[in-house]
Every structure is written in structure tokens, then in C-alpha cells.
C-alpha positions as CSV (number, residue, x, y, z in Angstrom):
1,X,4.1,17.3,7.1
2,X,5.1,13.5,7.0
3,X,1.7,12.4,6.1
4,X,2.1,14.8,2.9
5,X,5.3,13.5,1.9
6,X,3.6,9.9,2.3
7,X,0.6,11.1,0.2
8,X,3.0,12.3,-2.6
9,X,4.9,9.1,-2.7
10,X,1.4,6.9,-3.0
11,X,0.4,9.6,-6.1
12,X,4.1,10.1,-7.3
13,X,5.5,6.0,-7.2
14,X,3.0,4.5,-9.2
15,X,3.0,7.2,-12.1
16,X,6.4,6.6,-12.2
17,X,6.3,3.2,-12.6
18,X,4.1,2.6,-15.5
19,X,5.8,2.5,-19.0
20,X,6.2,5.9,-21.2
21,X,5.7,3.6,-24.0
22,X,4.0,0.1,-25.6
23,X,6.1,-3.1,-24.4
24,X,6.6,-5.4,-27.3
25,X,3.7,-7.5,-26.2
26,X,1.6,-4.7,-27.3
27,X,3.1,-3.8,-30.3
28,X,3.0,-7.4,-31.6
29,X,-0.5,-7.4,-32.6
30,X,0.1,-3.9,-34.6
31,X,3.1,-5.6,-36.5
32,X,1.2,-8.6,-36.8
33,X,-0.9,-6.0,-38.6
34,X,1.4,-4.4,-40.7
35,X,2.8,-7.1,-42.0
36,X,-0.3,-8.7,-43.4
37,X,-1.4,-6.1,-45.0
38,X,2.3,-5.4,-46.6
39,X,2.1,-8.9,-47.6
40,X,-0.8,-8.1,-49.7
41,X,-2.3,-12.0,-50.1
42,X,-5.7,-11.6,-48.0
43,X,-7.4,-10.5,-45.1
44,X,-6.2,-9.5,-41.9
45,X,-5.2,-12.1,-38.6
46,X,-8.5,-11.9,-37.2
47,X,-7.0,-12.9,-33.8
48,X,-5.2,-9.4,-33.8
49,X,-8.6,-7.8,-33.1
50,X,-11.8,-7.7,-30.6
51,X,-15.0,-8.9,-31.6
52,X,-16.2,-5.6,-32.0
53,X,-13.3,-3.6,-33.4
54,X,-13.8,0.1,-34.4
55,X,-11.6,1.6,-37.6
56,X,-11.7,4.7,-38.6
57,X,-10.0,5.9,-42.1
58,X,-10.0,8.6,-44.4
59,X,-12.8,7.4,-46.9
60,X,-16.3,6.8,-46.9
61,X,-18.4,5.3,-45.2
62,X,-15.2,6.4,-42.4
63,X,-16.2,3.6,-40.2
64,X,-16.2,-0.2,-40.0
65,X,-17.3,-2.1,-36.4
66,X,-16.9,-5.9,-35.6
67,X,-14.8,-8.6,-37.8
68,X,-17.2,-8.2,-40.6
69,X,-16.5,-4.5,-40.8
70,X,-12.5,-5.5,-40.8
71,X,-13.3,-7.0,-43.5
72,X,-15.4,-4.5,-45.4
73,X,-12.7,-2.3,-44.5
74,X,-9.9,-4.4,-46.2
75,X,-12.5,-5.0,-49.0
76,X,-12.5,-1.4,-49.6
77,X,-9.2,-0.7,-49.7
78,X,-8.6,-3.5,-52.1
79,X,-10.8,-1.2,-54.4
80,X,-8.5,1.8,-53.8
81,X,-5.2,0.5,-53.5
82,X,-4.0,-2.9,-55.7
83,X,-3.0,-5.1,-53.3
84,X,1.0,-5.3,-53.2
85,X,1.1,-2.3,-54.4
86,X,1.1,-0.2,-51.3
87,X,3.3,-0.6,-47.9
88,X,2.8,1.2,-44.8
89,X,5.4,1.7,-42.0
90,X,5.2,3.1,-38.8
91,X,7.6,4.7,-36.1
92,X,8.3,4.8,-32.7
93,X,5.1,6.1,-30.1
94,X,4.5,9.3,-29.9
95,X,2.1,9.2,-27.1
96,X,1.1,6.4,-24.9
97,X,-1.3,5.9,-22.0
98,X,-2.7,3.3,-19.8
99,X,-5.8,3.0,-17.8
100,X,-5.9,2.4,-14.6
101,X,-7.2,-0.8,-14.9
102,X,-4.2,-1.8,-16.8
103,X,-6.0,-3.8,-19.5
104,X,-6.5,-1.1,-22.1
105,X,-4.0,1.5,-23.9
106,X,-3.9,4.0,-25.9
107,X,-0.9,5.1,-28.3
108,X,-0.4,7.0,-31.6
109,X,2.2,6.1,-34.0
110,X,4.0,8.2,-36.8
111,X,3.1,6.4,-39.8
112,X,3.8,6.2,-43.7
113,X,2.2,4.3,-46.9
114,X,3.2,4.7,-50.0
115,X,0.7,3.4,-52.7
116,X,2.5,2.6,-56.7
117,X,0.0,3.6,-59.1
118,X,-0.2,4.5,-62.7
119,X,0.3,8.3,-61.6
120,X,3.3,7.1,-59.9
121,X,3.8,6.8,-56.6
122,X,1.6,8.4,-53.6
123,X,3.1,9.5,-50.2
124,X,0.6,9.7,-47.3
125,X,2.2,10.8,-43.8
126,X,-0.4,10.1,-41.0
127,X,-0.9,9.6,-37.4
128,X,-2.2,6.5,-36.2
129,X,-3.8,6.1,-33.1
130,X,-4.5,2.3,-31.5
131,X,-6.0,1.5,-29.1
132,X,-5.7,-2.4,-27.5
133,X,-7.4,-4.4,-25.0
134,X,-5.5,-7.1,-22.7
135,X,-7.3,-10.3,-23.3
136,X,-6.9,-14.0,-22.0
137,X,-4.7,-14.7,-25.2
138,X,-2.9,-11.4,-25.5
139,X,-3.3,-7.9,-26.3
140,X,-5.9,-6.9,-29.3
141,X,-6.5,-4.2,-31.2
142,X,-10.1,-2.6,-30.3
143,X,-9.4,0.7,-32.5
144,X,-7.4,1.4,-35.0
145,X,-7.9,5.1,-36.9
146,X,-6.1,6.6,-39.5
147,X,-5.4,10.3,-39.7
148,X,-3.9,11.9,-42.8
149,X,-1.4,14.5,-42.0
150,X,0.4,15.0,-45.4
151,X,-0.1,13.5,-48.9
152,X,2.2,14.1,-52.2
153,X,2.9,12.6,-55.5
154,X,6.3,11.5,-55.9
């Protein structure tokens, strides 16, 4: 019986210890995110994301990889959306997980934009699921998709 209680505390102790949630470390590059694209004055801080970044949104073609696809991506929504016109927000974690090896998560945020527009003013709830890769320099964002969960005209 002592060898199963010391089994449980090997599996039990470490699960314990990790974090229920992102530190602020890892949220930095996702509010480093935010806030350049609530700025509205160009592209994104391509230091916030790996070379070969994967984001997924609600429009056609649905996904962008690499820098270059960042910046189709932002291209595209610049086509959509005027930029300064919208502002997106997000909330606390809903979910969060990290793998074993400690250098990538995974965690989804509650998120709102609102887009001002001739028809007035759109309201899109989505999730937002990240995930981010530790790097020499700091975490960075290696997905990023966008999940519509609720959309009305206000």
C-alpha cells in the first residue's frame, strides 16, 4: 500500500502544480495583439508570432500560415472592417492547458468585437482559442482561431 500512495503523489503533485490558467507572460503577446489591432494604424507586431503561424477566421479563404499569411489576413480584414472602426476585447480563460514539455499552451478566451458601420454597429461574441509556443525571446502566438458564437446589429 505505501508504494500506491507514493505512485499517487508522483501523478497527483505535479498536476497540481501547473497553473489553471495563462501567467501574464503568456498573455502579453495576445494583448500585444489586441492592442495593435485596436489601434488601427498597420500591421501586426510580427515578433508576437512564429514563423509559421496558423489563423483561422470566419471568412474565406478561412486560413492564413506564416508572417506573410498574417499579413494577408490583416489585409483582408482591412477590406471588411475600416480600420479604427472596430475594437475587439477579450475576457478572462476559459480553458487552459499545458504540454508536458512545458513550452507550448493552449487556452480559449471569451471574446467581443464590435465593428461601426453604415448599418450601425455590429456585435460579434466569439471564442478564441490561442495557442503559443515558448521561445528564446518569449512566448509567441503559433495559432490564433476565431470562432463566432453570436452576431447582432445593435
Amino acid at each position: 500500500m505505501p508504494g500506491a500512495v507514493a505512485l499517487m503523489v508522483l501523478i497527483v503533485l505535479p498536476a497540481l502544480a501547473r497553473p489553471a490558467a495563462p501567467d501574464a507572460a503568456m498573455l502579453k503577446p495576445v494583448q500585444e495583439w489586441i492592442a495593435a489591432y485596436n489601434a488601427g494604424t498597420g500591421p501586426l507586431p510580427e515578433n508576437i508570432f512564429t514563423r509559421n503561424v496558423v489563423i483561422a477566421d470566419e471568412f474565406p479563404p478561412f486560413i492564413w500560415t506564416g508572417i506573410s499569411g498574417e499579413h494577408r489576413w490583416a489585409t483582408a480584414t482591412d477590406h471588411i472592417m475600416k480600420p479604427g472602426q472596430e475594437h475587439v476585447s477579450a475576457g478572462s480563460p476559459r480553458f487552459f492547458e499545458r504540454a508536458r514539455s512545458g513550452r507550448r499552451v493552449s487556452f480559449v478566451l471569451p471574446a467581443h468585437l464590435w465593428i461601426s458601420g453604415r448599418k450601425g454597429r455590429l456585435s460579434e461574441r466569439a471564442l478564441w482559442l490561442y495557442v503559443l509556443v515558448k521561445t528564446a525571446s518569449g512566448w509567441t502566438i503559433a495559432a490564433d482561431t476565431w470562432t463566432t458564437t453570436h452576431i447582432a446589429w445593435k
